[in-house]
C-alpha positions in Angstrom: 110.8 183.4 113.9 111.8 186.7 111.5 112.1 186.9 108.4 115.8 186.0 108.4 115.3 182.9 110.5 112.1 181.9 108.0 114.3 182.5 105.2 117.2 180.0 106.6 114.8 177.4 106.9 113.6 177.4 103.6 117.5 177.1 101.9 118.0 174.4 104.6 114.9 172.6 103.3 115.7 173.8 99.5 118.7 171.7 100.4 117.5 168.9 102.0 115.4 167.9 98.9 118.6 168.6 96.3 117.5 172.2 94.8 119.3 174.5 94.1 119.7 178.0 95.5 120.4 181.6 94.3 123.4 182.4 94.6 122.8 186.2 95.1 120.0 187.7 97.9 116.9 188.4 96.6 115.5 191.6 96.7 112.5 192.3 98.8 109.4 193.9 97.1 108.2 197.2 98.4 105.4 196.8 101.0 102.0 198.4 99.7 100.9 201.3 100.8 98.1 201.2 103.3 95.1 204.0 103.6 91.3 203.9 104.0 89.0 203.9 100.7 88.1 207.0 99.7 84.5 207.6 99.3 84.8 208.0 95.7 86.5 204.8 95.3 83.5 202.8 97.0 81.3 200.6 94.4 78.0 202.3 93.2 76.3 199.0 94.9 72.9 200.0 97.1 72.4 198.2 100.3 68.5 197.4 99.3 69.7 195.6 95.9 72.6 193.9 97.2 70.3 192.5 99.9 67.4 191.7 97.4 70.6 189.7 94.4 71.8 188.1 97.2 68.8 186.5 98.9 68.4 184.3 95.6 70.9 182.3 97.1 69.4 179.8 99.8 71.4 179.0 102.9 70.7 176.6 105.4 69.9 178.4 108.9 71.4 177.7 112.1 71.6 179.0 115.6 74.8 179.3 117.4 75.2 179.6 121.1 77.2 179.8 123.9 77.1 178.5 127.7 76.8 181.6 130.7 79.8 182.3 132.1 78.0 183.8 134.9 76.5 182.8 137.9 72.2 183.2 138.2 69.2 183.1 136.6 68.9 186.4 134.9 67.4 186.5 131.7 69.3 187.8 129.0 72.5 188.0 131.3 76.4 186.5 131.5 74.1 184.1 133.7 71.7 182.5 131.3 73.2 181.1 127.6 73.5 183.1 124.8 72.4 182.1 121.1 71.7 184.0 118.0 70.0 183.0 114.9 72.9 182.7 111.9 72.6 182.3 108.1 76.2 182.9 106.9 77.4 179.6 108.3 80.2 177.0 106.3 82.5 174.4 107.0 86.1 175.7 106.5 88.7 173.3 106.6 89.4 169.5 106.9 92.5 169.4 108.4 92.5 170.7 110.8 88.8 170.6 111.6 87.1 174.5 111.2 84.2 176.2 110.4 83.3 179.8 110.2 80.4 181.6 110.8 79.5 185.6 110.2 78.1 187.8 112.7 77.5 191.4 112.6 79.6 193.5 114.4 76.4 195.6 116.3 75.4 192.0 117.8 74.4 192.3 121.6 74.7 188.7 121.6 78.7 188.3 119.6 80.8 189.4 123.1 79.1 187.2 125.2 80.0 184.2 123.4 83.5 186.0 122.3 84.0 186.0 126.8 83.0 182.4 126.4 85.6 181.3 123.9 82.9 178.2 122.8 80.2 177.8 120.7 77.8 175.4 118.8 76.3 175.4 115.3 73.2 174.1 115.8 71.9 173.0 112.1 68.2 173.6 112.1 65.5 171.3 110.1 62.2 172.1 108.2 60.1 172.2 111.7 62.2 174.6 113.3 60.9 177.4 111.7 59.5 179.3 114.9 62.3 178.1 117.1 64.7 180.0 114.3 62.2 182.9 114.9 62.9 183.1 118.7 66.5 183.2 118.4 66.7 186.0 115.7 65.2 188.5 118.4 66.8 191.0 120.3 67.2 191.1 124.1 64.9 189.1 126.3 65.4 185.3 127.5 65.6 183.5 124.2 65.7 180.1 125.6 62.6 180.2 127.6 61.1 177.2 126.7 63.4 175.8 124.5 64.7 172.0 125.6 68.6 171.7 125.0 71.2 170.1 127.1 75.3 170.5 127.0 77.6 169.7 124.1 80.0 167.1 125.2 83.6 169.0 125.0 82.6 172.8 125.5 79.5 172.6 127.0 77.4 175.0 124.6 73.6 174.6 124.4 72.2 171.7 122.2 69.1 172.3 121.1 67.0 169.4 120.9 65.6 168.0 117.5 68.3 170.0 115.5 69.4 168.1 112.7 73.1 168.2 113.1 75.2 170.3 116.1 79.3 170.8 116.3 80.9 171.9 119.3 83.8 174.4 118.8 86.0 176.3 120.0 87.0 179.9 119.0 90.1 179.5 116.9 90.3 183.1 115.2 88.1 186.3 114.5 88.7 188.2 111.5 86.9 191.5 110.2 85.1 191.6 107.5 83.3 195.1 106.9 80.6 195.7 109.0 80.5 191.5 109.8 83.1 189.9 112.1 84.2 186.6 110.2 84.4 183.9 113.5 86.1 180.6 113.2 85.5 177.7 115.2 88.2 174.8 115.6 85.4 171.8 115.8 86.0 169.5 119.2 82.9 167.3 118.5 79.8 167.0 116.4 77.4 164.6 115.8 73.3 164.6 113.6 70.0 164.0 115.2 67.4 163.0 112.6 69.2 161.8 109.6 65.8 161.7 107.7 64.5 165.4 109.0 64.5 168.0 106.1 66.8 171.4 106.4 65.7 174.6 107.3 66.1 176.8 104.5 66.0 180.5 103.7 65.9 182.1 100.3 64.0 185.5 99.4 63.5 187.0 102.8 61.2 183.7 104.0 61.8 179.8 105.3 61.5 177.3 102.8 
């Protein structure tokens, strides 16, 4: 629908409910104009500090992973899952269901589960620790030795013992500087141990 047809619906409706309408068209603003930032416009902010400030503020830590969408058993291939280890996690939305997680755009691991269109948060508790520490690697078969099975509606990895998992799937990707910002439209979720302590990260170390 254009603008014009969007428009028409709205009078109809403005109608429908007994308000009144103007008379004469309303002038359109001007659109803004679009351009890059200049350099000299970019805030005096140093990558170190801004990392160092904004560590004081503990997250939870998840994993989120993907089913192959290959055939095989070749490590770190389309043939074997994919997961990554993911702090900037948070639900989204009630209705509908969505969550949102943020991934950096360099990630090996982001197209794979991008070509998968699926994914599961896996919500990590207080033993988890090393298993966190396996997934935040680069390359190599990252689920050697970790027990999971298949989330009911997408069939992502479950990791076993995690403290809460939701099975989504991809429902929009948006940028957001050097981070893509991913949201998941959640199919099914479910805890494990209600009584299991959170994984939680704050300062640069596990808490």
């Amino acid at each position: 629908m254009g603008h014009a047809g969007m428009a028409a619906t709205a009078v109809r409706y403005l109608r429908s409910v007994g308000a009144s309408t103007v008379a004469e068209p309303v002038e359109a603003l001007p659109r803004p104009e679009l351009r890059a930032v200049g350099d000299d416009e970019r805030a005096p902010v140093d990558q170190a500090e801004f990392r160092r400030v904004l560590g004081n503020f503990a997250t939870g830590v998840t994993v989120v992973t993907a089913p192959a969408t290959g055939a095989g058993k070749d490590p770190g291939s389309e043939t074997s899952p994919a997961g990554f280890a993911c702090q900037s996690f948070s639900s989204l939305s009630l209705d509908p269901p969505l969550v949102c997680f943020m991934v950096g755009r360099t990630s090996s691991t982001w197209p794979r589960i991008a070509r998968a269109g699926v994914f599961c948060v896996n919500v990590l508790g207080a033993h988890q620790g090393e298993l966190c520490r396996g997934f935040a690697v680069r390359g190599g078969d990252k689920f050697a030795g970790v027990v999971y099975d298949a989330t009911p509606v997408t069939g992502s990895p479950r990791l076993a013992d995690a403290t809460a998992w939701i099975d989504c799937t991809i429902h929009a990707v948006h940028t957001g500087g050097d981070h893509l910002i991913v949201v998941g439209r959640v199919e099914a979720l479910g805890t494990g141990d209600d009584e299991a302590d959170p994984l939680l990260f704050h300062r640069g170390r596990f808490i």
